[in-house]
N, C-alpha and C positions, 0 to 999 in steps of 0.2 A: 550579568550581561543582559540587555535586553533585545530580547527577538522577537520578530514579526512573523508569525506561523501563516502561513495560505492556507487555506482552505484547512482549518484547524479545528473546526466544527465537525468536520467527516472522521470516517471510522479509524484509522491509523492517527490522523493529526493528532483526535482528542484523546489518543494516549499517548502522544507525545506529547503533549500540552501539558500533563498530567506528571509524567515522569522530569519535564522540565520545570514546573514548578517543585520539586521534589529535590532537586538539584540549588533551590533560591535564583531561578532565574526569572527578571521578569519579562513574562509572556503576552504577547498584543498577537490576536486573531483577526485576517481579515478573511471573507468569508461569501460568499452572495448566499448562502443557505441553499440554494438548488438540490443538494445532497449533503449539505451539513446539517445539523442540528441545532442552536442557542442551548438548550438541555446538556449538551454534552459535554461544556466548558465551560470552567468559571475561573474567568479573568473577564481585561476586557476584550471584547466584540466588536469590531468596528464591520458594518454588513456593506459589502461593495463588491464591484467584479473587476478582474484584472482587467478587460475590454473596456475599461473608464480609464484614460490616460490622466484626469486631470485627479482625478476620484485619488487612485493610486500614489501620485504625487505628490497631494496632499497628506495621506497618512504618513510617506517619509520624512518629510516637512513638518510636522506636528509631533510624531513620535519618536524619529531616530534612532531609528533602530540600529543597536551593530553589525546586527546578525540576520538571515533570511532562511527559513526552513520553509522549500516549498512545495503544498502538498496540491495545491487547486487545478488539478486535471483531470477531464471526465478521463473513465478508467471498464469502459466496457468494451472488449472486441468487436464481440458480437456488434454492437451500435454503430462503433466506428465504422464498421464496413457497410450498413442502410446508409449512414449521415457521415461523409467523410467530412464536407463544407467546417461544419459543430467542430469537429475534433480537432479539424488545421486551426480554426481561427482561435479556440480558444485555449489551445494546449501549445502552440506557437505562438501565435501574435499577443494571447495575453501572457506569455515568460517574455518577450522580449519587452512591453511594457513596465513590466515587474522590475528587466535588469535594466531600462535605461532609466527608471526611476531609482535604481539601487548607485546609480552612474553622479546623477546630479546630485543625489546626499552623498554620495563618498562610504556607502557600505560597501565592505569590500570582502565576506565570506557570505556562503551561499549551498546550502544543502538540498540537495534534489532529489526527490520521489522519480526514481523511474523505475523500473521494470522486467525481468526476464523477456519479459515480451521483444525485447531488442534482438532476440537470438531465433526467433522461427521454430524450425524444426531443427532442436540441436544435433549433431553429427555423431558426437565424441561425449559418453558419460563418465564422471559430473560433468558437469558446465564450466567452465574456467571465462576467467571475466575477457582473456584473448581468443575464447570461440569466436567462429564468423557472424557476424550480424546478418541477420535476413530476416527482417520480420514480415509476418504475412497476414497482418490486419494493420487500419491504417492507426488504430490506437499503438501501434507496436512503432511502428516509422514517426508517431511523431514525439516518442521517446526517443527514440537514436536522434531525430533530427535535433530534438534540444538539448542531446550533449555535445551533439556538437557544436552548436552554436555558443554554449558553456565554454568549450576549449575557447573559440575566435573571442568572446569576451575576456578571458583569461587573458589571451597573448597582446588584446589590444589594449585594454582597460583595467587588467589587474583586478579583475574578480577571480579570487579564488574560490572552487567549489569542489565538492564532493558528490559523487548522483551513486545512489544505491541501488541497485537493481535486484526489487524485491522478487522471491520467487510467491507460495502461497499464502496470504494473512490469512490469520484464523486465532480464532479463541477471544476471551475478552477480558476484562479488570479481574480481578480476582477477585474483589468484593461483589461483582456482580451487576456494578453502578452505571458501567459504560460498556457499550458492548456493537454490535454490527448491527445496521439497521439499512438496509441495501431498499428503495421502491424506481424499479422491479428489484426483485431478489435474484442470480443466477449461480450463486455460489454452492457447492454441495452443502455444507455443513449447513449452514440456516435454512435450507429446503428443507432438508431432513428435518429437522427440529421442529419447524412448519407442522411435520407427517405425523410427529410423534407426542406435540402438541393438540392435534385434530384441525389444525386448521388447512390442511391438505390431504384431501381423500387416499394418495398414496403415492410412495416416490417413485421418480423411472430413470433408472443408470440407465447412461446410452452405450450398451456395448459390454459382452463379457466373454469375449472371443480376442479375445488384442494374446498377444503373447508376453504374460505376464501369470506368478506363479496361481494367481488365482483369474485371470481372464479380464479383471477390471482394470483401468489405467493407473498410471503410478504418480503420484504428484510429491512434491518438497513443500511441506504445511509450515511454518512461521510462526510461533505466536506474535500478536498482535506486539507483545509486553516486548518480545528480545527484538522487535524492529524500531519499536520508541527507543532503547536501549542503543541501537546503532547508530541514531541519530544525537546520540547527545556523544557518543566519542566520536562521530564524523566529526562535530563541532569540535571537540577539543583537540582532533587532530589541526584542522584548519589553522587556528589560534594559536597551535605551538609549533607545525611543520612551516607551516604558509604553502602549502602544495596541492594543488590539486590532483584529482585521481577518482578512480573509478570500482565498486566494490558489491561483491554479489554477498545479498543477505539472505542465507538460506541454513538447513541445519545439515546439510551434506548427505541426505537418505530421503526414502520417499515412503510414505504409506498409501496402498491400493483404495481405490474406492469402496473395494468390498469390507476392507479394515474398517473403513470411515465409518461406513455403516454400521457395523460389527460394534464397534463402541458407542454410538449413539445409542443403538438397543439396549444395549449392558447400562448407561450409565444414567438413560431416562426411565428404563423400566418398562419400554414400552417396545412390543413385537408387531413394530409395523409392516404393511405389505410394500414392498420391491417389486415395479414391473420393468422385466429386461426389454429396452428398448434398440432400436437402430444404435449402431455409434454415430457422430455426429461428423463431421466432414472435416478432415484436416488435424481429426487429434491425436498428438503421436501417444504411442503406449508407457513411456518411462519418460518424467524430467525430472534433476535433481540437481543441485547445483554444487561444485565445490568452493567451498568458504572458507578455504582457508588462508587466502588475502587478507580478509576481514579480520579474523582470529592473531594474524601475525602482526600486523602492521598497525589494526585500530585495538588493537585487544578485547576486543569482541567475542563473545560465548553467547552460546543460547543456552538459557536458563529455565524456562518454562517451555518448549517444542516439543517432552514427550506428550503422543497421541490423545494419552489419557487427561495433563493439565487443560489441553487444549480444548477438549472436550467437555470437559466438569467446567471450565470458565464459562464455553457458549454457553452449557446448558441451564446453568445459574442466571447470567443475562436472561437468556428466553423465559424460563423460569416467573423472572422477577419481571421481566417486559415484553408480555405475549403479543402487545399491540407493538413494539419498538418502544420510539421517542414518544408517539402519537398519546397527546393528553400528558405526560409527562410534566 
């Protein structure tokens, strides 16, 4: 089959890029570089932004794709809420470009990066994919806003899709080749690594007072590997159900911040200093999602999520690219 990846150059796509070529699929990136990499993938590259109607059009036109895995949304809270303008117009108005350009070629499945972030502050642990939506950054709303706008193309146009709502990526290729390369960085795991690299005088968790068994907050980590992995039985459900649907990819348990750290120590060798700072405004103490839609229905397992894989991958990446992609 061949598929048109968005934003396939960034840190999830170009392992899904990865894991689809792996599958004999062939793979076309469209990409504007802004947060992807050229380094990251090797197929072809076509570098354009979804906010180009004509730009867009024309790669469907040219390449034909069957299929649409789409990853090209900026993806920081924190930013969404200084610059909401940035995140409506290009996480809305460039998917609706995407889907009427996927309209006039007659592509008719469509795999979507969105988010936990659709869920706020969840109510009810795990998460279940019929928790309430309330999200409370606008990078959170303009995930919900484009599944649903997925449904209204579904009922009126017969795009089928699938939207994954990821909880934490983390970790990187196993070889070590491809890996997270965030500028700015705000993830725990690459800070740390940062720390314990030397290229950060020392790390600071916000908050060790939450009511959790050890005081730091609680998060649902991903590898990066078992979320390229969802995405390729998302596609093959599309292909053989024809149904759209909705599905949390997560590994159904959370590990604490102070775990996070605890293994980055152990696994670089390095006893970096921890400064306890404020907690941060708005973050609840436990999220974790339940996956077990995913697991039933797409046959989905997470295969690499324990703490330690996820760990030894970053730390291998950092490792092997102290600068990232940069000079690569």
């Amino acid at each position: 089959m061949k598929i048109l990846v968005t934003g396939g150059a960034g840190y999830i796509g170009s392992h899904t890029v990865l894991e689809l070529q792996k599958e004999k699929h062939q793979v076309v990136v469209f990409d504007n570089l802004v947060y992807g990499h050229k380094q990251a993938v090797n197929c072809p590259l076509i570098k354009g932004d979804l906010l180009d109607k004509n730009k867009i059009k024309s790669v469907f036109k040219k390449e034909k794709p069957q299929a649409v895995i789409h990853f090209a949304n900026y993806a920081s809270s924190g930013v969404s809420m200084k610059e909401p303008a940035k995140y409506f117009e290009n996480n809305i108005m460039g998917g609706l470009n995407l889907l009427e350009a996927m309209i006039k070629a007659g592509t008719k499945y469509l795999v979507y990066s969105s988010s936990c972030a659709v869920y706020g502050y969840p109510k009810k642990l795990p998460v279940k994919e019929t928790a309430e939506k309330n999200p409370v950054s606008v990078y959170g709303e303009t995930k919900l806003m484009f599944e649903r706008i997925l449904n209204w193309y579904d009922e009126l146009f017969d795009i089928k899709n699938i939207s994954l709502r990821y909880f934490n990526a983390a970790g990187a290729s196993l070889n070590g080749k491809i890996g997270e390369d965030h500028r700015p960085e705000t993830h725990i795991i690459p800070i740390a690594m940062e720390v314990a690299l030397g290229k950060r005088k020392e790390f600071q968790l916000f908050g060790d007072d939450y009511s959790t068994p050890d005081g730091s907050c609680i998060r649902d980590y991903i590898h990066v590997l078992d979320l390229a992995a969802a995405h390729i039985k998302a596609l093959k459900y599309l292909q053989k159900k024809n149904e759209s649907d909705v599905f949390n990819i997560g590994t159904g348990r959370g590990y604490s911040n102070k775990e996070i750290l605890r293994m980055i120590k152990k696994v670089s060798g390095v006893d970096f200093p921890v400064k306890i700072g404020l907690r941060r405004p708005g973050d609840p103490a436990v999220v974790y999602a339940d996956n077990q839609k995913a697991k039933k229905v797409l046959g989905w397992q997470p295969k690499y999520s324990d703490l330690k894989t996820i760990i030894e991958s970053a730390w291998q990446w950092y490792k092997n690219h102290p600068n990232g992609y940069k000079g690569a």
